[in-house]
N, C-alpha and C positions, 0 to 999 in steps of 0.2 A: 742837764744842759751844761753843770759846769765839769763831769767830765771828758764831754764829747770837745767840748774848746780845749781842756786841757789834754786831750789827745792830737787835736788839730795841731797844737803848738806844741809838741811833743817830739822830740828825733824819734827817726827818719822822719815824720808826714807831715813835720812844717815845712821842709825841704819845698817839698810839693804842694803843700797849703798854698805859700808865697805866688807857686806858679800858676795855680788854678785860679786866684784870687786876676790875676792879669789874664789870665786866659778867659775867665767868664768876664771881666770888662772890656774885652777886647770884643767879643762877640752882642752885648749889650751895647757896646758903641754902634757896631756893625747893623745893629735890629734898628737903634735909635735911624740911624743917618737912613735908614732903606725905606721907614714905613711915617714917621716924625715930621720931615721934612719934605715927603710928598703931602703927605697931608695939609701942612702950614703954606705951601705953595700950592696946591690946588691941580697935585699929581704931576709938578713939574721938577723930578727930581735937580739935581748936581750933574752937570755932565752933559747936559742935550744942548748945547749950543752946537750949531754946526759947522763943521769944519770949513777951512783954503784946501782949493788943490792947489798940490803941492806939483812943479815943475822940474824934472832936473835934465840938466843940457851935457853931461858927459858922459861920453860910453859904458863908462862902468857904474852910471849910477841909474838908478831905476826910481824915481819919487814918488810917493803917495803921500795921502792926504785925507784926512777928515774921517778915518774911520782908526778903527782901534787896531794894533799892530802893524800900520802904514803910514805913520808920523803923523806930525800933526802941528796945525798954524803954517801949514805952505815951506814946511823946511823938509828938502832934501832929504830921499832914502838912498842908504847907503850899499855900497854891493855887497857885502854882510849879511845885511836885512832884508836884501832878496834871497839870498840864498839861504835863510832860515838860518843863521848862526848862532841864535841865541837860545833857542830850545825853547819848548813848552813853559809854562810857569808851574804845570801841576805837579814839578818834580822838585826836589830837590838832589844832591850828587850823596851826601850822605843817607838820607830815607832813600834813597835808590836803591843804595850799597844793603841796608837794613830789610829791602823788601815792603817798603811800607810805600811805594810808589802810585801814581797813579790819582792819584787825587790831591786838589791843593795845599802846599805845605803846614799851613794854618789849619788847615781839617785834620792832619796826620798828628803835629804835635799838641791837640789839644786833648785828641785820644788819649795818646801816649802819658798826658799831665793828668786827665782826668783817671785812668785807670792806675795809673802808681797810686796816687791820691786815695782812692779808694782799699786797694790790697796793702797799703803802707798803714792808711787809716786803723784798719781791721787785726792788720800783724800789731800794731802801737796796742792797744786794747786789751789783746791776748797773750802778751809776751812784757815780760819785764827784763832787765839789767840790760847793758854795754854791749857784750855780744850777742843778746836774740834781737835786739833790735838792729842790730849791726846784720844779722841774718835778715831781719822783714825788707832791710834795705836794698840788699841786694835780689831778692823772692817779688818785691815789687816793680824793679827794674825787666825782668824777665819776665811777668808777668803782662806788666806795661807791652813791651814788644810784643807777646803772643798776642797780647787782647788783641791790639791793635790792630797789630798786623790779619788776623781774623775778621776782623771788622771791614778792612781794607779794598780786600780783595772783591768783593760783591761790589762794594760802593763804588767801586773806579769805574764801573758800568757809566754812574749817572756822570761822569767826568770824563767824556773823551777826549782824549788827545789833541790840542789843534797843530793843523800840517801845515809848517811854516810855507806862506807862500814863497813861489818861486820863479824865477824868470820863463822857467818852460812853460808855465798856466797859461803865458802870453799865447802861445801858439794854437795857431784854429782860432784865434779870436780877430775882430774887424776894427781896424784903426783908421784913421784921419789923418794926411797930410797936412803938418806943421809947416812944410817947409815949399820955397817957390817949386821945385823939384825934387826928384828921388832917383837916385843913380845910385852905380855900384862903387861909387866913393864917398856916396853922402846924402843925409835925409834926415831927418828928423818926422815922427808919428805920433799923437798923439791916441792911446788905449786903454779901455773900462774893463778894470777887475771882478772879477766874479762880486767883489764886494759892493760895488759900484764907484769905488774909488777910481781916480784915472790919473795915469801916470806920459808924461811924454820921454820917448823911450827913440834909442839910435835905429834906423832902418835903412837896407841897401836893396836893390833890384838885383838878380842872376845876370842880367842884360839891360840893354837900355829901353826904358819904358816913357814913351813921349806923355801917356796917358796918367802919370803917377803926378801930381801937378797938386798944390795946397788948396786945401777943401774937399778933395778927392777920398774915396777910402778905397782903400787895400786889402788883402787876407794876409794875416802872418802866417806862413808856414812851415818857417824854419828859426830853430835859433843857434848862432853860430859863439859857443862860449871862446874860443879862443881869441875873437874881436871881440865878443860880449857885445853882441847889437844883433838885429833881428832878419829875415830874408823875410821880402813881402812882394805878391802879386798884385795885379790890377784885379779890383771889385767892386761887381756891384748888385747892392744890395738888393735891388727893387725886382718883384716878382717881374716874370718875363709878361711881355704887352702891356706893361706901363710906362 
Protein backbone atom coordinates (compact mmCIF):
# COMPACT_ATOMS: atom_id res chain seq x y z
CA UNK A 1 0.00 0.00 0.00
CA UNK A 2 2.82 2.24 0.90
CA UNK A 3 4.19 1.92 -2.49
CA UNK A 4 1.29 2.34 -4.55
CA UNK A 5 0.67 6.13 -2.50
CA UNK A 6 4.09 6.65 -2.96
CA UNK A 7 3.79 6.17 -6.69
CA UNK A 8 0.34 8.26 -6.61
CA UNK A 9 2.62 11.11 -5.31
CA UNK A 10 5.25 10.52 -7.46
CA UNK A 11 6.18 12.72 -10.78
CA UNK A 12 4.46 12.70 -13.42
CA UNK A 13 1.19 10.75 -11.72
CA UNK A 14 0.59 13.26 -8.97
CA UNK A 15 0.22 15.71 -11.66
CA UNK A 16 -2.89 13.63 -12.45
CA UNK A 17 -3.51 12.26 -8.95
CA UNK A 18 -4.52 15.95 -7.99
CA UNK A 19 -6.99 15.88 -11.02
CA UNK A 20 -8.50 12.63 -10.59
CA UNK A 21 -8.98 13.22 -6.96
CA UNK A 22 -11.54 16.42 -8.20
CA UNK A 23 -12.73 14.58 -10.93
CA UNK A 24 -14.07 11.68 -8.92
CA UNK A 25 -15.61 14.27 -6.31
CA UNK A 26 -17.02 16.08 -8.86
CA UNK A 27 -18.97 13.03 -10.14
CA UNK A 28 -19.63 11.88 -6.29
CA UNK A 29 -21.26 15.17 -5.90
CA UNK A 30 -23.05 14.73 -9.20
CA UNK A 31 -24.35 10.66 -7.80
CA UNK A 32 -24.92 12.46 -4.24
CA UNK A 33 -27.40 15.58 -5.62
CA UNK A 34 -29.14 12.93 -8.38
CA UNK A 35 -30.18 10.03 -6.28
CA UNK A 36 -29.54 11.71 -2.10
CA UNK A 37 -31.94 14.41 -2.42
CA UNK A 38 -34.67 12.70 -4.42
CA UNK A 39 -34.85 10.37 -1.84
CA UNK A 40 -34.90 12.98 1.33
CA UNK A 41 -37.57 14.71 -0.61
CA UNK A 42 -39.74 11.96 -1.63
CA UNK A 43 -38.56 11.91 -5.44
CA UNK A 44 -38.84 15.68 -5.80
CA UNK A 45 -35.63 16.39 -7.11
CA UNK A 46 -33.90 20.51 -7.53
CA UNK A 47 -35.35 22.04 -10.44
CA UNK A 48 -39.14 21.08 -10.91
CA UNK A 49 -40.57 24.29 -10.05
CA UNK A 50 -42.38 25.40 -13.01
CA UNK A 51 -41.68 27.98 -14.95
CA UNK A 52 -43.43 32.08 -16.30
CA UNK A 53 -44.08 32.39 -19.78
CA UNK A 54 -41.98 34.53 -20.93
CA UNK A 55 -43.51 37.47 -23.31
CA UNK A 56 -41.45 39.55 -25.70
CA UNK A 57 -42.94 42.48 -27.68
CA UNK A 58 -39.99 43.38 -30.29
CA UNK A 59 -39.59 42.14 -33.67
CA UNK A 60 -36.41 40.84 -33.12
CA UNK A 61 -36.94 39.13 -30.04
CA UNK A 62 -38.62 35.90 -29.74
CA UNK A 63 -39.25 34.91 -25.66
CA UNK A 64 -39.65 31.66 -24.08
CA UNK A 65 -40.16 30.37 -20.85
CA UNK A 66 -40.24 27.72 -18.34
CA UNK A 67 -38.56 25.12 -20.15
CA UNK A 68 -34.66 24.57 -20.39
CA UNK A 69 -32.75 26.47 -23.38
CA UNK A 70 -35.82 29.18 -23.56
CA UNK A 71 -35.08 31.33 -20.49
CA UNK A 72 -36.45 31.38 -17.70
CA UNK A 73 -38.63 33.34 -14.83
CA UNK A 74 -40.54 35.30 -17.79
CA UNK A 75 -37.43 37.15 -18.98
CA UNK A 76 -37.06 37.85 -22.58
CA UNK A 77 -35.23 35.62 -25.51
CA UNK A 78 -33.14 37.20 -27.30
CA UNK A 79 -32.60 37.10 -31.30
CA UNK A 80 -29.21 35.14 -30.60
CA UNK A 81 -31.10 32.50 -28.85
CA UNK A 82 -33.45 31.91 -31.52
CA UNK A 83 -31.16 31.57 -33.92
CA UNK A 84 -29.14 29.01 -31.90
CA UNK A 85 -25.96 31.01 -31.25
CA UNK A 86 -24.65 29.65 -28.57
CA UNK A 87 -24.08 25.90 -29.60
CA UNK A 88 -24.66 22.60 -28.14
CA UNK A 89 -22.97 22.27 -24.46
CA UNK A 90 -21.65 18.68 -25.55
CA UNK A 91 -18.70 20.38 -27.11
CA UNK A 92 -16.09 22.11 -26.24
CA UNK A 93 -13.90 24.42 -29.08
CA UNK A 94 -10.56 22.78 -27.89
CA UNK A 95 -11.87 18.87 -27.45
CA UNK A 96 -13.49 19.69 -30.91
CA UNK A 97 -10.08 20.60 -32.25
CA UNK A 98 -8.67 17.18 -30.29
CA UNK A 99 -11.48 15.02 -31.84
CA UNK A 100 -12.83 14.14 -28.40
CA UNK A 101 -16.25 15.86 -29.36
CA UNK A 102 -19.46 14.85 -29.07
CA UNK A 103 -20.30 14.10 -25.58
CA UNK A 104 -20.37 16.42 -22.57
CA UNK A 105 -17.20 18.19 -21.67
CA UNK A 106 -17.05 16.79 -18.25
CA UNK A 107 -17.46 13.17 -19.72
CA UNK A 108 -14.43 13.83 -22.13
CA UNK A 109 -12.04 15.30 -19.54
CA UNK A 110 -12.58 12.92 -16.99
CA UNK A 111 -11.50 10.17 -19.56
CA UNK A 112 -8.59 12.12 -20.44
CA UNK A 113 -7.65 12.49 -16.30
CA UNK A 114 -8.68 9.11 -15.57
CA UNK A 115 -6.42 7.32 -18.28
CA UNK A 116 -3.14 9.63 -17.95
CA UNK A 117 -3.64 8.76 -14.19
CA UNK A 118 -3.67 5.32 -14.91
CA UNK A 119 -0.51 4.86 -17.99
CA UNK A 120 1.46 7.72 -15.76
CA UNK A 121 0.56 5.40 -12.61
CA UNK A 122 2.01 2.29 -14.29
CA UNK A 123 5.09 4.23 -16.32
CA UNK A 124 6.00 5.86 -12.27
CA UNK A 125 6.32 1.94 -11.07
CA UNK A 126 8.35 0.79 -14.05
CA UNK A 127 10.72 3.55 -14.69
CA UNK A 128 13.12 5.40 -12.47
CA UNK A 129 15.20 8.75 -12.84
CA UNK A 130 14.38 12.52 -14.36
CA UNK A 131 14.21 11.60 -17.96
CA UNK A 132 12.09 8.14 -17.95
CA UNK A 133 9.67 9.69 -16.01
CA UNK A 134 9.99 12.84 -18.11
CA UNK A 135 9.34 10.11 -21.01
CA UNK A 136 5.87 8.36 -18.96
CA UNK A 137 4.89 12.07 -18.91
CA UNK A 138 4.60 12.61 -22.13
CA UNK A 139 3.51 8.32 -23.32
CA UNK A 140 0.61 9.27 -20.85
CA UNK A 141 -0.59 12.41 -22.35
CA UNK A 142 -0.85 10.64 -25.85
CA UNK A 143 -1.97 7.75 -24.42
CA UNK A 144 -4.86 9.89 -22.42
CA UNK A 145 -5.86 11.36 -26.13
CA UNK A 146 -5.99 7.97 -27.89
CA UNK A 147 -7.80 6.25 -24.88
CA UNK A 148 -10.13 8.63 -24.96
CA UNK A 149 -10.56 9.60 -27.85
CA UNK A 150 -11.40 5.60 -28.49
CA UNK A 151 -13.77 5.73 -26.06
CA UNK A 152 -15.43 8.68 -27.36
CA UNK A 153 -16.50 7.94 -30.53
CA UNK A 154 -19.20 5.09 -29.79
CA UNK A 155 -20.39 7.05 -26.72
CA UNK A 156 -21.51 10.27 -28.60
CA UNK A 157 -24.22 7.77 -29.70
CA UNK A 158 -25.91 8.04 -26.35
CA UNK A 159 -25.34 12.03 -26.51
CA UNK A 160 -27.02 13.54 -29.42
CA UNK A 161 -26.69 16.77 -30.48
CA UNK A 162 -29.51 19.21 -29.46
CA UNK A 163 -30.65 21.60 -32.64
CA UNK A 164 -30.77 24.85 -31.35
CA UNK A 165 -34.20 26.04 -31.84
CA UNK A 166 -35.13 28.54 -34.34
CA UNK A 167 -37.37 30.86 -35.58
CA UNK A 168 -38.32 28.77 -38.66
CA UNK A 169 -39.72 25.79 -36.18
CA UNK A 170 -42.45 28.56 -35.93
CA UNK A 171 -43.71 27.79 -39.25
CA UNK A 172 -46.72 25.28 -40.12
CA UNK A 173 -47.43 25.94 -36.52
CA UNK A 174 -51.15 27.50 -35.21
CA UNK A 175 -51.03 30.92 -33.14
CA UNK A 176 -53.33 33.18 -31.33
CA UNK A 177 -54.15 36.67 -31.75
CA UNK A 178 -52.64 39.00 -29.15
CA UNK A 179 -53.58 41.89 -30.72
CA UNK A 180 -57.20 44.03 -31.52
CA UNK A 181 -56.08 43.11 -35.27
CA UNK A 182 -53.52 41.92 -37.74
CA UNK A 183 -52.54 43.66 -40.82
CA UNK A 184 -49.66 44.01 -43.16
CA UNK A 185 -48.23 46.69 -40.74
CA UNK A 186 -48.91 45.17 -37.50
CA UNK A 187 -49.85 42.25 -35.14
CA UNK A 188 -48.90 40.70 -32.49
CA UNK A 189 -49.46 36.35 -32.05
CA UNK A 190 -49.05 34.52 -29.46
CA UNK A 191 -47.27 30.56 -30.36
CA UNK A 192 -46.48 26.87 -28.58
CA UNK A 193 -43.21 25.34 -29.20
CA UNK A 194 -42.63 21.90 -29.99
CA UNK A 195 -41.40 22.06 -26.31
CA UNK A 196 -44.61 23.49 -25.26
CA UNK A 197 -43.20 26.64 -24.21
CA UNK A 198 -45.07 29.67 -25.94
CA UNK A 199 -43.61 32.66 -27.10
CA UNK A 200 -45.49 35.95 -28.30
CA UNK A 201 -43.91 36.69 -31.60
CA UNK A 202 -44.49 39.76 -34.47
CA UNK A 203 -47.10 38.74 -37.17
CA UNK A 204 -48.32 40.58 -40.60
CA UNK A 205 -51.18 39.32 -43.18
CA UNK A 206 -50.03 39.28 -47.22
CA UNK A 207 -53.44 41.40 -47.35
CA UNK A 208 -56.02 42.72 -45.39
CA UNK A 209 -57.73 40.11 -43.38
CA UNK A 210 -60.92 41.53 -41.46
CA UNK A 211 -61.07 37.90 -39.87
CA UNK A 212 -57.57 38.02 -38.03
CA UNK A 213 -59.05 39.78 -34.94
CA UNK A 214 -57.61 38.90 -31.00
CA UNK A 215 -58.60 35.48 -29.69
CA UNK A 216 -58.57 34.20 -33.28
CA UNK A 217 -56.02 31.78 -34.50
CA UNK A 218 -53.96 31.84 -37.72
CA UNK A 219 -51.50 29.37 -39.52
CA UNK A 220 -47.89 30.75 -39.74
CA UNK A 221 -46.71 30.11 -42.98
CA UNK A 222 -44.02 32.24 -43.71
CA UNK A 223 -41.14 33.73 -42.09
CA UNK A 224 -39.69 36.76 -43.35
CA UNK A 225 -35.94 37.23 -41.68
CA UNK A 226 -35.18 40.49 -43.20
CA UNK A 227 -38.29 42.06 -40.77
CA UNK A 228 -37.79 39.17 -38.61
CA UNK A 229 -41.55 38.69 -37.85
CA UNK A 230 -43.79 36.06 -39.18
CA UNK A 231 -46.70 35.83 -42.41
CA UNK A 232 -49.98 34.33 -41.08
CA UNK A 233 -53.22 33.26 -42.52
CA UNK A 234 -56.67 32.96 -41.28
CA UNK A 235 -57.36 29.42 -39.35
CA UNK A 236 -59.46 27.30 -38.23
CA UNK A 237 -58.90 24.68 -36.21
CA UNK A 238 -62.07 22.83 -35.71
CA UNK A 239 -62.84 19.72 -37.92
CA UNK A 240 -65.29 20.63 -40.62
CA UNK A 241 -69.24 20.37 -39.41
CA UNK A 242 -68.60 21.59 -36.02
Amino acid sequence: MGGFVAAALAFPTALFSFALVVVVGYWLVMLLGGLGFDALHGGHGVGHHPGHVGHGGNAGNVGHAGHAGHGAGGHHGTADAAHGGSGSHHHGGVLDRLGLGGVPVTVAVSLLVAVAWFVSLAGTVLTSGAPARGGVFAVALVAAWLGTRAVVRPLSRLFPEDRPATRGDFVGRVCVIRTGRVTAGFGQAEVTAEDGSTATVQVRTTEEAPGLTVGRTALIFDYDAERELFLVAPFDPSPPGI
